[in-house]
C-alpha positions in Angstrom: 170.7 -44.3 -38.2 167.1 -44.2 -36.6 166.2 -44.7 -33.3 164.9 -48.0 -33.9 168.7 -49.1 -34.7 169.9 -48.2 -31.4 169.6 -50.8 -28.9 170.1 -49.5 -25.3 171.2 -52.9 -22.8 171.4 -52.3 -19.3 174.6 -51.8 -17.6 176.8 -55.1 -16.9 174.9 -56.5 -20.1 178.4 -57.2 -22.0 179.4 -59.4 -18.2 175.6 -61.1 -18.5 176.0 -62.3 -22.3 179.4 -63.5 -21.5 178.6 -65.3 -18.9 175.6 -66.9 -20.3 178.4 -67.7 -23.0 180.9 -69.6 -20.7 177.7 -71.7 -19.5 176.5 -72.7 -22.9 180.0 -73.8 -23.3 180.3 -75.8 -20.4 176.8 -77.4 -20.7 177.8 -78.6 -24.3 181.1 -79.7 -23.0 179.1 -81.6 -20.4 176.8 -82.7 -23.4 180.1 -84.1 -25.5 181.5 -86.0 -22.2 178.5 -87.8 -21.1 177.6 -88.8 -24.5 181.7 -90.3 -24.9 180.8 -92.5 -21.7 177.3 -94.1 -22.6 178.9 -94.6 -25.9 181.9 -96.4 -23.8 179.2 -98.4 -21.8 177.6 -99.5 -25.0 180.9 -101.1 -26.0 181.8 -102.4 -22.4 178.2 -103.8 -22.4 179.2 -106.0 -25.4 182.8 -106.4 -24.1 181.6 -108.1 -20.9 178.2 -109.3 -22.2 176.3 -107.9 -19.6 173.7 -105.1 -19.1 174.0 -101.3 -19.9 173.9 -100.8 -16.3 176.3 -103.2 -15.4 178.7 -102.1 -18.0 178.6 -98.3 -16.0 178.9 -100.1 -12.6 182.0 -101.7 -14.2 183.7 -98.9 -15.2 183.0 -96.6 -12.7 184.9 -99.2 -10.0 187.6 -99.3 -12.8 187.9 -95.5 -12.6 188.0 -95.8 -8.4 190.5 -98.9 -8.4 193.0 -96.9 -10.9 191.8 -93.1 -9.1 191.1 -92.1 -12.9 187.8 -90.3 -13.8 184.9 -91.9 -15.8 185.6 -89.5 -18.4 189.1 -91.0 -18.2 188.3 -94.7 -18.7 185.8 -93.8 -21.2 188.4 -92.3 -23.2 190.2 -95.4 -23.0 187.6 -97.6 -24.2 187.1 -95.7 -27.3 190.4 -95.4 -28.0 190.4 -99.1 -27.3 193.4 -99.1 -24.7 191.0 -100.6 -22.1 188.7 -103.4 -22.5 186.3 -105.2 -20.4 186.2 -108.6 -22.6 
C-alpha cells in the first residue's frame, strides 16, 4: 500500500463523522415530518374548503385542544381517523 492510500484524520474524527451522521438523520427525519403535515393541510384544505393557511391554523388548535402534536393530528389525517369536513 502507498502512501497515497493512507489517509491520516485528525483525532476525534470517528466522534465528528458520527455526529454529522446523527444530524443528517435528524434533519431528514425533520424533512419526512414536515412534508406528512403540509400533505395533511392539503387534505384539511379540501376537507374544510378553506385556504392552505387556514387548514394549518385549524389543525394546529386541534393539536392544542386535544394536547396532541401537529405531527400527531397529521398522522391522523392521513390515516384518515381525523377529518376536518
Amino acid at each position: 500500500m502507498g502512501l497515497s492510500a493512507l489517509v491520516l484524520e485528525p483525532a476525534g474524527a470517528d466522534h465528528e463523522r458520527h455526529e454529522r451522521h446523527q444530524v443528517m438523520r435528524k434533519n431528514g427525519s425533520d424533512l419526512a415530518q414536515r412534508h406528512r403535515v403540509s400533505q395533511a393541510q392539503g387534505m384539511v384544505s379540501l376537507q374544510a374548503h378553506c385556504a392552505f393557511g387556514d387548514a394549518l391554523a385549524m389543525m394546529t388548535e386541534r393539536a392544542k385542544v386535544d394536547g396532541r402534536t401537529i405531527q400527531d393530528i397529521a398522522d391522523a389525517v392521513l390515516n384518515h381517523q381525523l377529518s376536518f369536513g
